[in-house]
Backbone as a chain_set.jsonl record, in Angstrom:
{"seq": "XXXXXXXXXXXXXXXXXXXXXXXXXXXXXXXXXXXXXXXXXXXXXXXXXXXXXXXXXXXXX", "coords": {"N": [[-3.64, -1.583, -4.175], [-6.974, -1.994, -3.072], [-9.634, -0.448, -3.224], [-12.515, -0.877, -2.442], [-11.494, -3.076, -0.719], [-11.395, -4.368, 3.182], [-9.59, -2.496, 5.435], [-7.592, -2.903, 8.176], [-6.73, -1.71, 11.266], [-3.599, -1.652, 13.189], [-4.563, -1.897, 16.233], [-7.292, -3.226, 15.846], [-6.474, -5.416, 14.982], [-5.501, -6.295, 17.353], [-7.271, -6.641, 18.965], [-8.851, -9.02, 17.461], [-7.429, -10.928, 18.021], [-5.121, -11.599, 16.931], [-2.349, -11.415, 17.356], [0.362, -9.798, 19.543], [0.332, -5.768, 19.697], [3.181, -5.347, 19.635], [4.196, -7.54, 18.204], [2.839, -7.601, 15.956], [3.582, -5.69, 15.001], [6.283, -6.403, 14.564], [6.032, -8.392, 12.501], [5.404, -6.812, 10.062], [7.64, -5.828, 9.993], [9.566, -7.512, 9.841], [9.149, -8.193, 7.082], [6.437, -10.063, 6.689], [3.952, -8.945, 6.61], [2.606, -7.101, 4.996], [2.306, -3.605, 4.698], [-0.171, -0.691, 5.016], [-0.064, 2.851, 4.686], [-2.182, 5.504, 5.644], [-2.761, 8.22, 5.888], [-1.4, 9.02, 8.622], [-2.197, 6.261, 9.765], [-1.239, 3.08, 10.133], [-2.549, 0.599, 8.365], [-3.261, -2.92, 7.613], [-4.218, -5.062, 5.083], [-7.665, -7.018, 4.514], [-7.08, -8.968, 2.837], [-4.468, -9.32, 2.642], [-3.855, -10.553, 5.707], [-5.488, -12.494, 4.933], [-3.866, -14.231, 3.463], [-1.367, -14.6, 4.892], [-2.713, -15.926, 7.137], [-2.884, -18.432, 5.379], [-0.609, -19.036, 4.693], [0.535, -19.889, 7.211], [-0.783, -22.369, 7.941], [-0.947, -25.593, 8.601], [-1.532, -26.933, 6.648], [-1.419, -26.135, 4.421], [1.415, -26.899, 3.46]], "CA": [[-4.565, -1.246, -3.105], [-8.356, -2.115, -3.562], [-10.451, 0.433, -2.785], [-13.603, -1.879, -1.601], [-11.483, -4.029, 0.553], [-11.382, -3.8, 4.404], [-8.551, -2.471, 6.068], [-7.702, -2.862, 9.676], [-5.916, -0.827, 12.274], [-3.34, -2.511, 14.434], [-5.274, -1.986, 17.171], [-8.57, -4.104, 15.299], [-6.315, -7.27, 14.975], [-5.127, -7.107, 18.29], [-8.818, -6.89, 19.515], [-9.503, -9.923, 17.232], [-6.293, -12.057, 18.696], [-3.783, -11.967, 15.34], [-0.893, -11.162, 18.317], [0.145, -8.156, 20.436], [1.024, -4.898, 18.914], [4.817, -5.489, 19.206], [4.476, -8.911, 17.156], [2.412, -7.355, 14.712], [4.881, -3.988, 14.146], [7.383, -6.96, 14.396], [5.475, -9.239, 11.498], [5.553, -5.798, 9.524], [8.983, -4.879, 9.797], [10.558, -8.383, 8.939], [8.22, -8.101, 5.663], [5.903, -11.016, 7.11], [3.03, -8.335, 6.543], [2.679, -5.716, 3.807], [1.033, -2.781, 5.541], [-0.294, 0.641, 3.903], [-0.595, 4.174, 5.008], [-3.436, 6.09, 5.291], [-2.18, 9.74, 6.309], [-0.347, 8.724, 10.173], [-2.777, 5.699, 9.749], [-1.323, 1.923, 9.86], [-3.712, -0.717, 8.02], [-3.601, -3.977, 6.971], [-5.707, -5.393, 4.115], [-7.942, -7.906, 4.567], [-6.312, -9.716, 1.915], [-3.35, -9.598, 2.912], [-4.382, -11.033, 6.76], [-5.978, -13.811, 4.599], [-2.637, -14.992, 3.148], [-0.4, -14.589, 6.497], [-3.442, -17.027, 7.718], [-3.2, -19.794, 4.615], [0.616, -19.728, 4.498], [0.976, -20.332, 8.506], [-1.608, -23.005, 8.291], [-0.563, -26.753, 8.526], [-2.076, -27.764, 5.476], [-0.587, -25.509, 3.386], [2.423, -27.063, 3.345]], "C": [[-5.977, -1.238, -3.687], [-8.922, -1.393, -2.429], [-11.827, -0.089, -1.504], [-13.416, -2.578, -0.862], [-11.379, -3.049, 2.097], [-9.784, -3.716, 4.944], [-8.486, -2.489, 7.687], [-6.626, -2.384, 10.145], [-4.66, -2.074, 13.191], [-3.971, -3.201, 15.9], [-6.205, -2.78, 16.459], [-7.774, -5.764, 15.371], [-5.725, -7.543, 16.626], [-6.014, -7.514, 19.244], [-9.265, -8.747, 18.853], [-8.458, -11.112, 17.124], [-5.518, -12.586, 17.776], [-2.921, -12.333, 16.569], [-1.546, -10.369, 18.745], [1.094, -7.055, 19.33], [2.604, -4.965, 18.394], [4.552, -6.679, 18.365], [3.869, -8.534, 16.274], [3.275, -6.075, 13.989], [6.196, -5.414, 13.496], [6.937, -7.743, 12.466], [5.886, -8.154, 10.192], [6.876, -5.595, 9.439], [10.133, -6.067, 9.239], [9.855, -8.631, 7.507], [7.171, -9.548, 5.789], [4.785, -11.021, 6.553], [3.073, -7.01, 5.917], [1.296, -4.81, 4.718], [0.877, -1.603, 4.478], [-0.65, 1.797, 4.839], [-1.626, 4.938, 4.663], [-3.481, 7.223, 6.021], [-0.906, 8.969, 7.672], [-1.034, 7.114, 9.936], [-2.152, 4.594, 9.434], [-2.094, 1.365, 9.273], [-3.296, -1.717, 7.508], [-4.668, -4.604, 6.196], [-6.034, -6.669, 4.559], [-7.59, -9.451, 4.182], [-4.984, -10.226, 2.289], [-2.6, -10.715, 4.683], [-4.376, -12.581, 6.141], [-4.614, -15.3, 4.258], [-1.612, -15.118, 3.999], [-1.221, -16.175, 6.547], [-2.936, -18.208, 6.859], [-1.595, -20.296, 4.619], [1.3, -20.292, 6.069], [-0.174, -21.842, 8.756], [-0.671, -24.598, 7.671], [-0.917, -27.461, 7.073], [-1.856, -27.312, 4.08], [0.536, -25.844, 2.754], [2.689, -28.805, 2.391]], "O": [[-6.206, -0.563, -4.691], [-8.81, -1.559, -1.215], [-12.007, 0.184, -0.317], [-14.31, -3.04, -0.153], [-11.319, -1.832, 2.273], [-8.966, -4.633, 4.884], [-9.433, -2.043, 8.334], [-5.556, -2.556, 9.562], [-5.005, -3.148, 13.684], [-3.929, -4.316, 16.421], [-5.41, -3.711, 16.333], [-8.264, -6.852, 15.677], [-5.533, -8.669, 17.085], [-5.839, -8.372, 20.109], [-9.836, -9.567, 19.571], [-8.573, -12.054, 16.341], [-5.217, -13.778, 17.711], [-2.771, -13.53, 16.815], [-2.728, -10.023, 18.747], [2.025, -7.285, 18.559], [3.092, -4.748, 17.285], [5.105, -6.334, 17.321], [4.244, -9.15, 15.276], [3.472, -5.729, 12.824], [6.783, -5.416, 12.415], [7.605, -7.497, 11.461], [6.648, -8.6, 9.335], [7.161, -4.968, 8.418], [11.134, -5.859, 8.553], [10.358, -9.569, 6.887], [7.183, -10.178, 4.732], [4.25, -12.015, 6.061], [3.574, -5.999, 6.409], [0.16, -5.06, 5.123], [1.509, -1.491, 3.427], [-1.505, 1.64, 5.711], [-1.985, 5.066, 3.492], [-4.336, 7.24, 6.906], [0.22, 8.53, 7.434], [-0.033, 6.398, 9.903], [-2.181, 4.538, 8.205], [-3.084, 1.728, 9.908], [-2.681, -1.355, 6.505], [-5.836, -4.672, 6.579], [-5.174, -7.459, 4.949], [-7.699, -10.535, 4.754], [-4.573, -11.384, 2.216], [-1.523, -11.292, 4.826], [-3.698, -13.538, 6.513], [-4.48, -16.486, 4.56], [-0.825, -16.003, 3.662], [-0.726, -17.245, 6.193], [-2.497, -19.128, 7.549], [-1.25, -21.477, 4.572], [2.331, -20.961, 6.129], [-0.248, -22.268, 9.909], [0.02, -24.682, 6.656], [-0.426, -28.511, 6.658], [-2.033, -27.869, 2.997], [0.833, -25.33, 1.675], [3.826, -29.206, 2.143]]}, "num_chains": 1, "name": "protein.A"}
């Protein structure tokens, strides 16, 4: 866990159109998406967003 990166709420990616909450708990729960606690607090690292993105991307492959 890096201190300086950004983490985001479920709610923040579903504002900025990752999915909907259920597909992102879902992404999370088949290990799709490494999440972290932050007391009751969901987040996703920025980082970790970044690499979802590069390994679903056509050109990756």
């Amino acid at each position: 866990m890096n201190i300086e990166e950004h983490y985001y709420s479920i709610k923040e990616l579903v504002e900025k159109g990752l999915g909907s909450k259920a597909t992102l708990h879902r992404m999370i729960k088949n290990g799709r998406l490494k999440k972290v606690k932050f007391g009751r607090s969901t987040r996703i690292a920025e980082s970790e967003i970044a690499r979802y993105l590069r390994e679903q991307s056509p050109t990756a492959q």
